[in-house]
ChimeraX commands (.cxc) that place a marker at each C-alpha (Angstrom):
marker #1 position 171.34,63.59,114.42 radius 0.5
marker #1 position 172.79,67.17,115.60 radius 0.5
marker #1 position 172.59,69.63,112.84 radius 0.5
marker #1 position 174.65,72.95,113.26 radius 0.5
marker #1 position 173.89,75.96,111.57 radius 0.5
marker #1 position 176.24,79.24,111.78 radius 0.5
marker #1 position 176.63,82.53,109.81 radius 0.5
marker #1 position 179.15,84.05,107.43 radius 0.5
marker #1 position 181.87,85.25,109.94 radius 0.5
marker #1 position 181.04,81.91,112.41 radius 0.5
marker #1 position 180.05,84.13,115.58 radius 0.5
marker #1 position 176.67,83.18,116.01 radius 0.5
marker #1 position 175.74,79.11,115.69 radius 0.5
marker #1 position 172.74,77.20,116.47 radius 0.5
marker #1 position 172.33,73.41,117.05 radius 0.5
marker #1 position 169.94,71.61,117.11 radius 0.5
marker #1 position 169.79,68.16,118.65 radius 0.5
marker #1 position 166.77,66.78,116.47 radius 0.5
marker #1 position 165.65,66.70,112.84 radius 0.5
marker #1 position 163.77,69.32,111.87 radius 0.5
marker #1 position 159.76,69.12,112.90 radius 0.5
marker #1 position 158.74,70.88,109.27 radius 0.5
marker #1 position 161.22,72.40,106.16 radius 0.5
marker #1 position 159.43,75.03,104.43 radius 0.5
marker #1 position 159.37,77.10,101.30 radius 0.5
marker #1 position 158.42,80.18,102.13 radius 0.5
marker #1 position 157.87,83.48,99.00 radius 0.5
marker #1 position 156.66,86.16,101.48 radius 0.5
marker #1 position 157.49,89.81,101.01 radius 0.5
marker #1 position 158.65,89.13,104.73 radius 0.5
marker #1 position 161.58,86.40,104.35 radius 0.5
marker #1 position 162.32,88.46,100.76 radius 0.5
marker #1 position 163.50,91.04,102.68 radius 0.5
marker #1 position 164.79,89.28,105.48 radius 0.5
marker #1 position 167.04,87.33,103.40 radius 0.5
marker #1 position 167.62,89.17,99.87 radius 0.5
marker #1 position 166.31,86.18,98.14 radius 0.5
marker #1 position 162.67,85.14,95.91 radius 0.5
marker #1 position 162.39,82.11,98.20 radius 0.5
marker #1 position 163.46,80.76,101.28 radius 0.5
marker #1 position 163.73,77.37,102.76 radius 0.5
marker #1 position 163.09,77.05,106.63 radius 0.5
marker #1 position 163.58,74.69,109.48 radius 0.5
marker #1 position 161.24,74.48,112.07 radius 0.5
marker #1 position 162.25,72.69,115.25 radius 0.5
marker #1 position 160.84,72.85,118.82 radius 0.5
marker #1 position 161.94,75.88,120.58 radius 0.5
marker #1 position 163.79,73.60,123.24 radius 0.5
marker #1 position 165.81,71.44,121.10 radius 0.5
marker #1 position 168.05,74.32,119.50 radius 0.5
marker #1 position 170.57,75.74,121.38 radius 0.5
marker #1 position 171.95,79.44,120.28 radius 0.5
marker #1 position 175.37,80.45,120.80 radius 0.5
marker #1 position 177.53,83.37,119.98 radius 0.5
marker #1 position 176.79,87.24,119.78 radius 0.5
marker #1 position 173.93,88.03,118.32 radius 0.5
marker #1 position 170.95,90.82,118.24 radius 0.5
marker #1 position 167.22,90.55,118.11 radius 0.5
marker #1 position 165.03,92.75,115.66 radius 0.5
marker #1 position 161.35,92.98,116.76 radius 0.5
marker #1 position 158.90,93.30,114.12 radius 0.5
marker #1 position 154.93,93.29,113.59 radius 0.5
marker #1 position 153.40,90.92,112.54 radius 0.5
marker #1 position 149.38,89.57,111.70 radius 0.5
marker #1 position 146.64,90.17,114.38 radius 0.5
marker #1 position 148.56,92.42,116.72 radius 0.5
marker #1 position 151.83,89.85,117.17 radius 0.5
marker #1 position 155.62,90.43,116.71 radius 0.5
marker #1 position 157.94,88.05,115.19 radius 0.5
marker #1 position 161.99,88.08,116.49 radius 0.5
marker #1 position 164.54,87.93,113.95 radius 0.5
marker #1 position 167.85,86.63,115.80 radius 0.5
marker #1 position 170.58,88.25,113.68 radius 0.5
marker #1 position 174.67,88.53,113.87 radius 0.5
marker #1 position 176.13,92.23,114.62 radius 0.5
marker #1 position 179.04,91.47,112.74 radius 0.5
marker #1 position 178.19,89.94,109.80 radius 0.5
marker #1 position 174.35,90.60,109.42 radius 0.5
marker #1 position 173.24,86.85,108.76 radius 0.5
marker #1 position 169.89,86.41,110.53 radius 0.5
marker #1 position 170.20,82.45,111.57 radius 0.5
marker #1 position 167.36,82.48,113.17 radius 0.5
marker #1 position 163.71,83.64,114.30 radius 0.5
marker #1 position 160.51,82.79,116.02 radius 0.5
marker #1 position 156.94,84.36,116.46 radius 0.5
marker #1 position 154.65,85.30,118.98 radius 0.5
marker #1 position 151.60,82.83,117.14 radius 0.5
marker #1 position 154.02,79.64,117.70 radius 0.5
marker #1 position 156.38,80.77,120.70 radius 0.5
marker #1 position 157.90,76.94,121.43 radius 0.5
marker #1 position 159.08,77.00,117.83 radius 0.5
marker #1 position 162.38,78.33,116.41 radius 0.5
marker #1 position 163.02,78.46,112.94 radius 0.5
marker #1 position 166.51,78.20,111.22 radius 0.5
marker #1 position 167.54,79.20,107.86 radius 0.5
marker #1 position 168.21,75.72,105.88 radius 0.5
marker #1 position 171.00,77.58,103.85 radius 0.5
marker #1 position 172.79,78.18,107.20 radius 0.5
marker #1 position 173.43,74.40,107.94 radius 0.5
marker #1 position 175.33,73.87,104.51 radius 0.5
marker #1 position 174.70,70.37,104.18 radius 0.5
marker #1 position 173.80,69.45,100.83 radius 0.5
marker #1 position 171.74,66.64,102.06 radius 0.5
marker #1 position 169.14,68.93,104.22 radius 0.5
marker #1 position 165.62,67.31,103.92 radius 0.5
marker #1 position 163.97,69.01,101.17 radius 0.5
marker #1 position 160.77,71.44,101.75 radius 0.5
marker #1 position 157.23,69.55,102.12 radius 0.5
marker #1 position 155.31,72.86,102.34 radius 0.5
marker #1 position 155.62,76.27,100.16 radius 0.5
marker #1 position 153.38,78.86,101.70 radius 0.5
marker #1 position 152.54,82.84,100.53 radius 0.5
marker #1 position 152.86,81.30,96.77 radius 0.5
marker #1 position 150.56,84.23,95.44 radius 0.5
marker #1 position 153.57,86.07,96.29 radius 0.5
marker #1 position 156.10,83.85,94.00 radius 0.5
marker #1 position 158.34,83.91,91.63 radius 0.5
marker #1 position 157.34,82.06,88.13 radius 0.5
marker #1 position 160.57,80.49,87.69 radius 0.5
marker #1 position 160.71,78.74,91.46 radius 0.5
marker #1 position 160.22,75.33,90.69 radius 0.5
marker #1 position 159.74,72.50,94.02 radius 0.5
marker #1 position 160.37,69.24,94.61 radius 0.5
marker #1 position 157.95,67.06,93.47 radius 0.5
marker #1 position 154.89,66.14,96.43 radius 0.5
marker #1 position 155.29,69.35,98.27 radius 0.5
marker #1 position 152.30,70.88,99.85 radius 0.5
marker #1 position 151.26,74.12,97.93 radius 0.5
marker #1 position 149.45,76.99,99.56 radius 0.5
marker #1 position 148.41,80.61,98.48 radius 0.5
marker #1 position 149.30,82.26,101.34 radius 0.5
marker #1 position 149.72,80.80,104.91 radius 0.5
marker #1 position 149.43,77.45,105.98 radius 0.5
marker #1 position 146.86,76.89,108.66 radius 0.5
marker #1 position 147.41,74.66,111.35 radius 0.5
marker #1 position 144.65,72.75,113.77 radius 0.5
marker link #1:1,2 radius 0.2
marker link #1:2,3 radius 0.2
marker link #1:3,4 radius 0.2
marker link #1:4,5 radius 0.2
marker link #1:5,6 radius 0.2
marker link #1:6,7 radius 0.2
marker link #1:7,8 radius 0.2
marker link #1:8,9 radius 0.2
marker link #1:9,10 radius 0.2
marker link #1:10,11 radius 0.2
marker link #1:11,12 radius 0.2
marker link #1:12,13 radius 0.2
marker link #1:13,14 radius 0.2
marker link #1:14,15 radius 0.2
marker link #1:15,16 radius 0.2
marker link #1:16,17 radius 0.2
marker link #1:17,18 radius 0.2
marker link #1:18,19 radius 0.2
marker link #1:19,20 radius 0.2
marker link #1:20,21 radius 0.2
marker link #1:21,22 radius 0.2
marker link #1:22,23 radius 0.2
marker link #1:23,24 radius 0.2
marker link #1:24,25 radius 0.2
marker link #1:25,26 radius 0.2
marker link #1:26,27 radius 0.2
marker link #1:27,28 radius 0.2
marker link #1:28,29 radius 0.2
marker link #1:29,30 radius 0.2
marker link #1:30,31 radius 0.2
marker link #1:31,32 radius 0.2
marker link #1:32,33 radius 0.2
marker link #1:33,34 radius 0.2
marker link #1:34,35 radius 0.2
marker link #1:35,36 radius 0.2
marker link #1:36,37 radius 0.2
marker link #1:37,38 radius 0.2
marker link #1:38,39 radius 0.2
marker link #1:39,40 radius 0.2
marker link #1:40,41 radius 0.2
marker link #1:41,42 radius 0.2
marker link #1:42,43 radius 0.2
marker link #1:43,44 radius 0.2
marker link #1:44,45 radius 0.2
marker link #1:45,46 radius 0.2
marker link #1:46,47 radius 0.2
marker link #1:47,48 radius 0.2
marker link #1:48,49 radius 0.2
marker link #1:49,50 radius 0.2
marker link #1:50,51 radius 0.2
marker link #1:51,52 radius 0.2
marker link #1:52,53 radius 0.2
marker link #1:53,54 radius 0.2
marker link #1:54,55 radius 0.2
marker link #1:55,56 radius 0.2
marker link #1:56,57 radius 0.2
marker link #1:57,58 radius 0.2
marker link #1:58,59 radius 0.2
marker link #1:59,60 radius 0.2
marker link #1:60,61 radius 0.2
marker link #1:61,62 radius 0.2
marker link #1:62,63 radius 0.2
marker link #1:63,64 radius 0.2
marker link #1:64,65 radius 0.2
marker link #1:65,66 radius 0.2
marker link #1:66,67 radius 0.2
marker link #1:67,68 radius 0.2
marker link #1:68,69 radius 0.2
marker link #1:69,70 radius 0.2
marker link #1:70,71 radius 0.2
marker link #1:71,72 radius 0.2
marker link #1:72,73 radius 0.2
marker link #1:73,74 radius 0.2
marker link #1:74,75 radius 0.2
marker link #1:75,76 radius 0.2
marker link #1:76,77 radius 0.2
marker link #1:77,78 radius 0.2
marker link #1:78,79 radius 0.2
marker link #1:79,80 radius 0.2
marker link #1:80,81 radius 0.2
marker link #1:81,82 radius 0.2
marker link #1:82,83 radius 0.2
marker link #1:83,84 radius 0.2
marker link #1:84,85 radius 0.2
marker link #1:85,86 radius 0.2
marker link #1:86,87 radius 0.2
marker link #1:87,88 radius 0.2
marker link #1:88,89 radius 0.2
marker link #1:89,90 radius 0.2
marker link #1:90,91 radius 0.2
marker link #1:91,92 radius 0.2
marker link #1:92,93 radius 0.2
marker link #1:93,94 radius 0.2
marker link #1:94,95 radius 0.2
marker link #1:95,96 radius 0.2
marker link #1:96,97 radius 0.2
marker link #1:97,98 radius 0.2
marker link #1:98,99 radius 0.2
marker link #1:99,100 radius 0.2
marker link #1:100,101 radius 0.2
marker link #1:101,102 radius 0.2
marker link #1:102,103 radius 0.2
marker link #1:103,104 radius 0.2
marker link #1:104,105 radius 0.2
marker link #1:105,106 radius 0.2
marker link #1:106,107 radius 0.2
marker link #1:107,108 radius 0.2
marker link #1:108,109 radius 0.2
marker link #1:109,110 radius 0.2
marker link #1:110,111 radius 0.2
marker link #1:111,112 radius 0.2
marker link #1:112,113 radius 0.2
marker link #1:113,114 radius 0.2
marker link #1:114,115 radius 0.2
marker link #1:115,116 radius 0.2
marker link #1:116,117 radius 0.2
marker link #1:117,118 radius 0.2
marker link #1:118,119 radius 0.2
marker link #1:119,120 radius 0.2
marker link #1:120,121 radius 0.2
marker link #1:121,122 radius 0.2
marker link #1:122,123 radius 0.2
marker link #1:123,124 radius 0.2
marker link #1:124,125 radius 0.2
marker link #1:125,126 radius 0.2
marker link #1:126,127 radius 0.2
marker link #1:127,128 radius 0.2
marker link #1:128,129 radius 0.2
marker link #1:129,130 radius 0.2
marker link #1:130,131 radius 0.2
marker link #1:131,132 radius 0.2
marker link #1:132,133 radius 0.2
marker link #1:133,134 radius 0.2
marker link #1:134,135 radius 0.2
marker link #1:135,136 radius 0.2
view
């Protein structure tokens, strides 16, 4: 299945040609202020299989141990579609709210929960962490 994802004014898209690897919850002070909402929800796909097109910027910011995570963002309408980070660089993550299809897989993992609102509630079998999920 091809999923496409765009922003308010339509001038920045991504598409991706596979399902998402992960969908993620995410309550971090970092995707708070990246997106102006309690709680996010996040697809993860492999780096390769998403294909960006359209004007858009890049905002560089720090992140744990000494790496820097990209925000890809619109100039025009400010909707950041899009981002990946220096710990998982063949990995792009897209905003799940971006696709508007009301049948997007649901989360399976909520991470930086220590961080979360009391009134978020998830569907039910989803993976629960206190902060961030480690991987092998």
């Amino acid at each position: 299945m091809v999923r496409r994802a765009q922003c308010q004014c339509g001038g920045f898209t991504a598409t991706a040609a596979t399902e998402p690897g992960l969908v993620m919850a995410c309550h971090c002070t970092w995707c708070q202020r990246r997106s102006g909402v309690p709680v996010t929800i996040n697809a993860y796909f492999k780096k390769d299989d998403v294909r960006l097109e359209g004007d858009y910027k890049v905002f560089e910011r720090a992140a744990p141990e000494g790496r820097k995570l990209y925000n890809y963002f619109c100039p025009t309408c400010g909707t950041t579609l899009a981002w990946r980070a220096d710990l998982r660089p063949d990995v792009l993550a897209v905003a799940a709210g971006c696709f508007t299809d009301k049948n997007f897989p649901p989360p399976v993992v909520s991470m930086w929960e220590e961080m979360m609102c009391g009134w978020v509630t998830l569907p039910e079998g989803t993976q629960h962490f206190p902060r961030a999920r480690h991987h092998a």
